[in-house]
LUMPANU-327200 format. One record per residue (C-alpha): x, z, y. Coordinates in Angstrom, 1 decimal, always signed. Example, Ala and Ser with C-alpha at 12.3 -4.5 7.8 and 13.67 -1.06 7.14 Angstrom:
REM LUMPANU-327200
X +12.3 Z +7.8 Y -4.5
X +13.7 Z +7.1 Y -1.1
REM end
This chain:
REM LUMPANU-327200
X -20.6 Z +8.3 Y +35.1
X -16.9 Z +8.8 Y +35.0
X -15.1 Z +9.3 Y +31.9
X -13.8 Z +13.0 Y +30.5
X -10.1 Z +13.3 Y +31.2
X -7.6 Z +11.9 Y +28.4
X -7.2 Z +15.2 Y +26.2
X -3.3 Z +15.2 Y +25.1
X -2.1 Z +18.0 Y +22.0
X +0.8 Z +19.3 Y +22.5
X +3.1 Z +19.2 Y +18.9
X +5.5 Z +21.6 Y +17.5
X +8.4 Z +18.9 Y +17.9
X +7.3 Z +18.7 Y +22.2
X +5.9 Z +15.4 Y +21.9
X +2.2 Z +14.3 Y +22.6
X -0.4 Z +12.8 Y +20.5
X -1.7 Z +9.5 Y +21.6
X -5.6 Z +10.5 Y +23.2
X -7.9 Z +10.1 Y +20.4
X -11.1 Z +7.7 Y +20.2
X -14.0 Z +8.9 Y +21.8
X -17.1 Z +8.6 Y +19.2
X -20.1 Z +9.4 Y +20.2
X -19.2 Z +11.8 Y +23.4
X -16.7 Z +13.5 Y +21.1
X -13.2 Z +13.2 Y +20.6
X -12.1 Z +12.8 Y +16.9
X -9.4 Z +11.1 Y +15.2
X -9.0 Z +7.8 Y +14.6
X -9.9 Z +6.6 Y +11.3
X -10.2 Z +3.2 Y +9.7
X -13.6 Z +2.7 Y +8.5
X -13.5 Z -1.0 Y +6.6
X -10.5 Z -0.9 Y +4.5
X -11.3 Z -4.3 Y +2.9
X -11.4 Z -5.8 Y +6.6
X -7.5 Z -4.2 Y +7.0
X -6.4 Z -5.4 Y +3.4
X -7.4 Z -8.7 Y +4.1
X -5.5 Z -9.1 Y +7.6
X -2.1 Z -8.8 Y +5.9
X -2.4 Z -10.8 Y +2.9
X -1.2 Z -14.5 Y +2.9
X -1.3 Z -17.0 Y +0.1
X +2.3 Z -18.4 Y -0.9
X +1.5 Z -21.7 Y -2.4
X +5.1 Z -22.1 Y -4.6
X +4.2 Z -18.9 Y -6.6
X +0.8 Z -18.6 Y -6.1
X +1.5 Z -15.2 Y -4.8
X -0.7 Z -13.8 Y -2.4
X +1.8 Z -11.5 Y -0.4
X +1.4 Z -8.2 Y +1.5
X +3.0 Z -9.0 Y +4.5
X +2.0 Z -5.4 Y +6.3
X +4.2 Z -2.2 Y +5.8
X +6.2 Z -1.7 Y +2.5
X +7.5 Z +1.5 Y +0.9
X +11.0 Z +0.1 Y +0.4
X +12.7 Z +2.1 Y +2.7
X +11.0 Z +5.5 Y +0.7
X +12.2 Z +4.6 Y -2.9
X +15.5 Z +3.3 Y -2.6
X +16.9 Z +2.2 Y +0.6
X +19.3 Z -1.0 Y -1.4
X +15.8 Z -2.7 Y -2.0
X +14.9 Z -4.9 Y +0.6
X +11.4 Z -5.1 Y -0.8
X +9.0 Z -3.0 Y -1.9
X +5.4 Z -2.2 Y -2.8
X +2.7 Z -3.1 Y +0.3
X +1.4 Z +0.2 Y +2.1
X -1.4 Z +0.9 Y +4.3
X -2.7 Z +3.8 Y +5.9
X -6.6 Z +4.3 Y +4.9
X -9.1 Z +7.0 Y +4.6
X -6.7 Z +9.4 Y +5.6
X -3.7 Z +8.7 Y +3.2
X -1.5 Z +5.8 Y +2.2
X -2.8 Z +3.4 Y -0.1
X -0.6 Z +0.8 Y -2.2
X -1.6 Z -2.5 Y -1.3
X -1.5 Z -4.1 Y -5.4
X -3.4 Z -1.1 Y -6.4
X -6.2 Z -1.6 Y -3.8
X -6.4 Z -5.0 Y -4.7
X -7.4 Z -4.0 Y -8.1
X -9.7 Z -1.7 Y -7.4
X -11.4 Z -4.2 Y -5.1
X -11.9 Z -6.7 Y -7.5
X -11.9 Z -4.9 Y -11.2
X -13.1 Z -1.0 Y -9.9
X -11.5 Z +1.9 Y -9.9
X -7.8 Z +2.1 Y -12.3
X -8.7 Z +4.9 Y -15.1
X -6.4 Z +8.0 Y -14.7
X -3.0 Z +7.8 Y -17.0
X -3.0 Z +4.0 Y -16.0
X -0.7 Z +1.9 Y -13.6
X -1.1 Z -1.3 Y -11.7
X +1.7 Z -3.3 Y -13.0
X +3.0 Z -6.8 Y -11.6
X +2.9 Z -10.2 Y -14.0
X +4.9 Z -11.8 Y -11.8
X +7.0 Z -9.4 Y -10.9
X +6.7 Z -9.8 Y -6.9
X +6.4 Z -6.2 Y -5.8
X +4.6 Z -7.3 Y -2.2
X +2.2 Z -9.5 Y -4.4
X -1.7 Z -8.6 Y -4.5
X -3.5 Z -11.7 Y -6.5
X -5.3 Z -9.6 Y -8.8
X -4.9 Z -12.0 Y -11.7
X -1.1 Z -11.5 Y -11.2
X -1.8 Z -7.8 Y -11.6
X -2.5 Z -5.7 Y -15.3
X -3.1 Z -2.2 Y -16.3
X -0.5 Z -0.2 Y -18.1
X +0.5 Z +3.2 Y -19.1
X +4.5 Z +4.3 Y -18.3
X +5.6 Z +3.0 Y -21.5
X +4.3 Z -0.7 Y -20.8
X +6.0 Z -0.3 Y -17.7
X +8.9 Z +0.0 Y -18.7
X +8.7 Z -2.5 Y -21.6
X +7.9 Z -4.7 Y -19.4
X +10.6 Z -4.0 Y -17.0
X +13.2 Z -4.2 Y -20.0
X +11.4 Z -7.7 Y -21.2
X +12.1 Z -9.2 Y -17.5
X +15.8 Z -7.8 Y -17.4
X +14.9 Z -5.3 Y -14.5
X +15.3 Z -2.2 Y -15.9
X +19.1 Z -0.9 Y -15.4
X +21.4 Z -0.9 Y -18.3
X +19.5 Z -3.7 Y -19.6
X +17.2 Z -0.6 Y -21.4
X +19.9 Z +1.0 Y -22.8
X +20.9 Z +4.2 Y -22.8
X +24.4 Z +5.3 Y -20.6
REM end
C-alpha cells in the first residue's frame, strides 16, 4: 500500500505548512500528547544553586528585549505554557485563580517547585521591592 500524497496548505503570507501527522488514516495536526514527558526533557539540575533550570524556549525576547533571560516556555495543548507555572501544577495542582507562581530564588528559568510560592500582585511586587528588583528601588518617579 502506498502512502496518500503529502497534503501542503497554502497560507495567506504564500508560504506552506509543514505536512501534518497522519493519525489513524487521517491527517490532523500535530499535538503534544504527554506534556510531563516534554517538561522533563528541558530541565537540568544546577548543583551551585540548586536550581533546576529550564533550558527550552524563554519569553525574554516578548517582555522586554534588554533581558537576556526570561520565564521558560513551551508549546502544549495548543497554547503556550510557562515552564515555573507547570511545574507547580505538576507537583502541588492547579494555581487558584487571582494567584501567581512567584520565584524564591529569584532565577526566572528556575522550575524546582520548592523554589517556587503562590502570591497575589501585591506579594509580587513586595517581594520584588524586598530583593531590590523592582525599578526605582519601589519608589514612586
Amino acid at each position: 500500500m502506498t502512502p496518500p500524497p503529502t497534503v501542503l496548505t497554502p497560507l495567506r503570507s504564500g508560504y506552506v505548512r509543514a505536512p501534518e501527522r497522519r493519525v489513524d488514516g487521517a491527517y490532523a495536526p500535530r499535538t503534544n500528547t504527554n506534556l510531563e514527558a516534554t517538561f522533563w526533557e528541558r530541565v537540568e539540575p544546577e548543583p551551585t544553586s540548586g536550581c533546576w533550570l529550564w533550558i527550552g524556549g524563554t519569553d525574554a525576547n516578548r517582555q522586554d528585549r534588554r533581558r537576556r533571560v526570561g520565564y521558560g516556555m513551551f508549546y502544549g495543548g495548543g497554547r503556550m505554557i510557562r515552564a515555573h507555572r507547570f511545574s507547580w501544577e505538576l507537583h502541588y495542582g492547579p494555581v487558584p485563580v487571582g494567584l501567581w507562581v512567584l520565584h524564591k530564588c529569584y532565577v526566572p528559568i528556575c522550575v524546582r517547585p520548592d523554589h517556587l510560592f503562590l502570591g497575589d500582585n501585591q506579594a509580587n511586587l513586595r517581594d520584588l521591592v524586598a530583593k531590590g528588583k523592582f525599578p526605582n528601588g519601589g519608589r514612586p518617579r
